[in-house]
N, C-alpha and C positions, 0 to 999 in steps of 0.2 A: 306917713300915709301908706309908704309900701310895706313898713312892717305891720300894720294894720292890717291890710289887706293881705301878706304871705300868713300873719297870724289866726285868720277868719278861715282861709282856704283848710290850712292843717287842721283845725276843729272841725270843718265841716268833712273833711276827708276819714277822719278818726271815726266821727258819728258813723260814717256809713261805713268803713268797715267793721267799724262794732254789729252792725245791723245785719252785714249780713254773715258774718259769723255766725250771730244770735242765730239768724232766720236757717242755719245752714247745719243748727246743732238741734233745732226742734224738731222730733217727730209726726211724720206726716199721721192722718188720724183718720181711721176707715171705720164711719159709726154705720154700723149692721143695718140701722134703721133706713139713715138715707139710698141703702140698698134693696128696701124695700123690708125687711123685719121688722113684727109687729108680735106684741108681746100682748097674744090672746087663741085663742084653743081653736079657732079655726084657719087663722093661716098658715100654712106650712113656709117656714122660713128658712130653709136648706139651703134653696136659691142667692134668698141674701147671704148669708154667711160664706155661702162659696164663693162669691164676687166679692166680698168684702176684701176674703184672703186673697184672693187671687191680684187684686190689684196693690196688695201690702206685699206679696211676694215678689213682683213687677218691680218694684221702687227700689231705686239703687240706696236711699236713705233712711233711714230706723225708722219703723211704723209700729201703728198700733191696731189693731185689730177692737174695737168697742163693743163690746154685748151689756146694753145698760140693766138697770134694774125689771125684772118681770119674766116671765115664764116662756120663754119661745120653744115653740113645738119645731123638730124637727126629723129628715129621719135620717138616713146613714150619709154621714160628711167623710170626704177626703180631704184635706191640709196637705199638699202633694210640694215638693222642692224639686230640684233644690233651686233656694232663692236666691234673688241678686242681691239682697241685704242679708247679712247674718247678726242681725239685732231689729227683731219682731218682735214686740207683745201684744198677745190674745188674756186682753182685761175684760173678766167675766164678771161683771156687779147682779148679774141675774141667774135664772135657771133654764138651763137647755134642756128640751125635757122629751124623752122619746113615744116612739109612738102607741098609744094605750093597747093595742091591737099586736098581741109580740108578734104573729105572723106579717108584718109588714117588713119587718126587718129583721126575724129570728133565720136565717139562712144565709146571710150577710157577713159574717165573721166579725166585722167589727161595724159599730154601732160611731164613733168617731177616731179616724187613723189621722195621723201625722207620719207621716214617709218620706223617705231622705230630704232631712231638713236639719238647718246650721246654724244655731246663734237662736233659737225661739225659746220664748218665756213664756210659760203659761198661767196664770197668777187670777186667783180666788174663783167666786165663780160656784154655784151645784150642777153636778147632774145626774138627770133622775131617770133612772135605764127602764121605769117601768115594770120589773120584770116578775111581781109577783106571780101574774097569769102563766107564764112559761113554767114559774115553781110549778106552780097546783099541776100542770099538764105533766110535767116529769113526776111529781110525787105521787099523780093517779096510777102513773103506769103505762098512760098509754102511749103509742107505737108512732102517735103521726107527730108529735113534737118536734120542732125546727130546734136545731142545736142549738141557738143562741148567740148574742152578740154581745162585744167588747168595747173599751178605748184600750189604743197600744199604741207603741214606738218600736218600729224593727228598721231590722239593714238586711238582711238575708232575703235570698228570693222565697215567695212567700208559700211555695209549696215545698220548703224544705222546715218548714217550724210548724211542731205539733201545734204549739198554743194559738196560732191563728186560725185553727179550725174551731176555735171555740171564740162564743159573741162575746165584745169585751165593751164596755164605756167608754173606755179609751187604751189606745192604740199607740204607742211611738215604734217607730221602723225606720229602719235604715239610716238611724240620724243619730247626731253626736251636737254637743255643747246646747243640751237642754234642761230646764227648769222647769218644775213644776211646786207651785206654794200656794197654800190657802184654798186645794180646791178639795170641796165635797163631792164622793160619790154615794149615791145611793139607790141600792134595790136595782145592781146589774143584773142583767139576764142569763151571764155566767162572768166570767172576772172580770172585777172593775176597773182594775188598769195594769196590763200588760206593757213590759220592754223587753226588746226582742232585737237582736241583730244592732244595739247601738252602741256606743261610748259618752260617756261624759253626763249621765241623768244626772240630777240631782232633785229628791223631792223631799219637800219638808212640808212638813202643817198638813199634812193630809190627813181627811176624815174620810172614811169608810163604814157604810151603815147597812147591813143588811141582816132579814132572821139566822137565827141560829141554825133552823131545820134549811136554809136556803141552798138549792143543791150546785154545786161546782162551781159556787161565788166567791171564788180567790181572791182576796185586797188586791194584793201585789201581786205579779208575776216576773219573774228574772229569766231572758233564757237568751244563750248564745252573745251575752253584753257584758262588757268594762267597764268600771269606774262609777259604779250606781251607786247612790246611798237615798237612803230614809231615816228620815231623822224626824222627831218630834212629832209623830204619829199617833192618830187611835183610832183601831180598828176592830171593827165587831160583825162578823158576817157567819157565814154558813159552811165554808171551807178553810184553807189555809188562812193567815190572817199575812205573812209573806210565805211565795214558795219560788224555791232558785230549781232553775231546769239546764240541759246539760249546755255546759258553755259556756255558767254564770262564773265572772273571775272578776276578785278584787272588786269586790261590795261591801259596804258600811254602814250596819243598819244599827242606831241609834236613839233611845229616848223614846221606844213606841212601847202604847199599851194594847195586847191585845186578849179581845175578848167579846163573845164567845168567839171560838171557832176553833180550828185545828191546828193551834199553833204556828211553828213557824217551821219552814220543813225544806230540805235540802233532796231534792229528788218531786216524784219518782222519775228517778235515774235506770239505766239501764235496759230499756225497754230495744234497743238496737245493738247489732254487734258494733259498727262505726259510731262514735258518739264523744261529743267531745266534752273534757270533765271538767269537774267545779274544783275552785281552789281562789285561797287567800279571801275566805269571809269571816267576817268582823259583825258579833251580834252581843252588845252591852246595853246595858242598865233597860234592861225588858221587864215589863210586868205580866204576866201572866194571868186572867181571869177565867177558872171555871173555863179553863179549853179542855178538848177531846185530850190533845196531846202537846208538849212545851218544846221542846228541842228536838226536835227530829231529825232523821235520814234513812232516808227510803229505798231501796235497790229491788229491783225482779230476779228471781231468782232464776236469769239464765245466763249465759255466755255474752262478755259485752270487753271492750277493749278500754271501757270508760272509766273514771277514777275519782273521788275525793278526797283533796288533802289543803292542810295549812289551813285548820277552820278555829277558831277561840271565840268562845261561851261566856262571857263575862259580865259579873255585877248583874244577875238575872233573879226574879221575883214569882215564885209560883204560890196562886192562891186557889186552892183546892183542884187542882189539874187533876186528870184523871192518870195522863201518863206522862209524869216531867221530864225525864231524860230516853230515850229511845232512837237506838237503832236497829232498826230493821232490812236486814238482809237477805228476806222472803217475804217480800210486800205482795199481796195478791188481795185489793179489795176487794169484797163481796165473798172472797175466798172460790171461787169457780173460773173454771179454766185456768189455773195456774200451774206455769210453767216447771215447779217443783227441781229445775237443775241449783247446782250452783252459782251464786251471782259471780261474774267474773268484773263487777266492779270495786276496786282497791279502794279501801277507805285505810288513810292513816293521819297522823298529827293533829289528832280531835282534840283540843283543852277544853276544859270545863272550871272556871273560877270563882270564888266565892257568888255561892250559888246559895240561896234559902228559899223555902217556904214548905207547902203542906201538899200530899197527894191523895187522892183518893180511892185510890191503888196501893193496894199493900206491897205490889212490884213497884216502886217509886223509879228505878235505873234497869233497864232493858236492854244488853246488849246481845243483839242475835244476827253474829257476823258470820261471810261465807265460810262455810269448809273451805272450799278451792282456795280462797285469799284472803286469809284471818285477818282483822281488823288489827292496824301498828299504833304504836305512839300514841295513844290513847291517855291521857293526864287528869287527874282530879284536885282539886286544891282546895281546900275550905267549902268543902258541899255539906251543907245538912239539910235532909228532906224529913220531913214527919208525915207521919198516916193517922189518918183525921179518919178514915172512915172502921176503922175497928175498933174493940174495946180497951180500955185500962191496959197501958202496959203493954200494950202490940206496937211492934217498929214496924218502919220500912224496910225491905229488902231488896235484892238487885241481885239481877239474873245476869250470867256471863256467859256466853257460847262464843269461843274461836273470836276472842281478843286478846289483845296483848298491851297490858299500860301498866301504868304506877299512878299510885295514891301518894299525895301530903299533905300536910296541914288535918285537921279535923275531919272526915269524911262521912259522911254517915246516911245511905245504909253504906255498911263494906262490899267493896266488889272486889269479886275473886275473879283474877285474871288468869290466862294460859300460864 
């Protein structure tokens, strides 16, 4: 009977430590609605969603943040850290959706920020920035347009980074060991998702949707962060489809299609004498659609202490680009008020690897490096570009000012170097 009874206790002892381990490994679960969100066009659900996080932020144990199925209106969210948990996920089954009215939130800079924050995942999920109305207002011309708003991730104080004066969808800032997968932006009001000031992103499965003519709607933005990658991506907007700004180090962008837009563009750099420079980016097996431009690098042609290097091109796909390979080292859009010095930003260790497809530009390879600091290390390996837009028997060519590199393998057009 006593070992009946020591044998009863230990089973019953077992069950409940099993229990509450079980209970001590589940994620608490903050569903938006019971905070009030309501997934229809007249309640504003900001409120909800800021209490939701705020109470997932408060919890010493992994939470989850709930946005279920359906359209909740909202208008500009902070996600502020840093948490007492560093394993948060903000699960979107529906669409967050900004306010029809850009002036509600076009002077906002960002449209949804996450800010020093550690351990968050952000997983599926649209959002929809609205922001046709802001185009039409910049594409008329006129003067009273609110600059626009974003999402981003930074760590930098927030009046030292260019990019957060522009509206973004979203925002990361000041934060490190974050995810983002499976989420749709569309029709930001200028770029759709901004990192800035962090470490450790990682985004995959992202879609990016906006017109072609859509003015300074960047997919991506990289600027002043470590350790980002994009991977498995398609994007099709009105600007860069990614753009790294100064700061961006040891990024891995992977498996993305982009199209339309303006390629994928390292700058523009150099706009400051202080500036800290890009180095160690990794950009393979990219397709190319019918963009402005495919590999880029951008410099102002003034006095800057800033620099590019350790960058490799590789396994890339262009289908009728207008300009595939391009650096430029007197970037002056619209071509007014430019600075016309020499860029005193250093570009060297650019690879370029089996690289094909068609331009439509009979300059297919564009290098226009500073006098003051001629482009180094400059490398080509298996390039063939063809020119689709002229007749029978016209090649590509490539233009070489003040660089310095070597060709192997098959290269084509030939580039003549210093």
């Amino acid at each position: 009977m006593v070992k009946s009874s020591s044998l009863f206790v230990a089973v019953v002892i077992f069950f409940l430590a099993s229990a509450s381990v079980a209970s001590a490994s589940q994620p608490s679960v903050y569903h938006v609605t019971d905070y009030g969100a309501r997934a229809d066009p007249k309640t504003d659900s900001t409120s909800a969603l800021s209490d939701a996080w705020r109470k997932a932020c408060s919890d010493p144990r992994p939470s989850v943040v709930y946005v279920p199925h359906g359209r909740f209106h909202v208008r500009n969210l902070g996600f502020e850290g840093p948490c007492r948990s560093k394993d948060i996920l903000v699960r979107i089954d529906g669409t967050l959706v900004a306010p029809s009215d850009y002036s509600v939130i076009g002077n906002a800079k960002n449209w949804i920020l996450f800010h020093d924050v550690d351990g968050v995942r952000i997983s599926g999920g649209i959002l929809d920035g609205q922001g046709t109305g802001l185009w039409s207002c910049k594409l008329d011309g006129r003067k009273d347009c609110p600059t626009g708003a974003m999402v981003s991730f930074a760590s930098f104080p927030l009046l030292l980074i260019r990019s957060l004066y522009f509206m973004q969808n979203l925002h990361i800032a000041n934060s490190k060991n974050v995810e983002i997968d499976g989420l749709t932006s569309v029709n930001s009001q200028k770029f759709h998702i901004a990192v800035t000031g962090s470490q450790n992103v990682n985004l995959r499965d992202i879609t990016v949707t906006a017109s072609g003519t859509s003015p300074n709607t960047d997919g991506i933005h990289i600027e002043k962060s470590t350790l980002v990658s994009v991977l498995n991506s398609t994007i099709s907007t009105g600007d860069d489809c990614i753009s790294m700004g100064p700061g961006a180090r040891n990024v891995w962008i992977e498996r993305v299609a982009c199209g339309p837009g303006h390629g994928i563009s390292i700058g523009s750099l150099g706009w400051k004498l202080q500036e800290p420079g890009v180095q160690n980016v990794t950009v393979k097996r990219v397709h190319f659609t019918e963009t402005t431009n495919g590999l880029r690098i951008k410099t102002w042609a003034r006095r800057s202490l800033g620099f590019v290097r350790n960058v490799l091109f590789h396994h890339v796909v262009f289908d009728g680009v207008k300009n595939p390979i391009l650096i430029d080292q007197n970037y002056c859009p619209g071509g007014r008020n430019c600075p016309r010095q020499a860029s005193g930003i250093k570009v060297s260790d650019i690879r370029y690897k089996s690289i094909r497809g068609t331009s439509q530009s009979k300059v297919a390879v564009r290098f226009e490096c500073s006098k003051a600091n001629p482009c180094a290390g400059i490398t080509m390996h298996d390039v063939k570009l063809t020119y689709v837009g002229g007749g029978r028997g016209e090649e590509a060519t490539a233009t070489c000012a003040n660089a310095r590199g070597t060709s192997s393998g098959f290269v084509m057009p030939v580039v003549r170097y210093l």
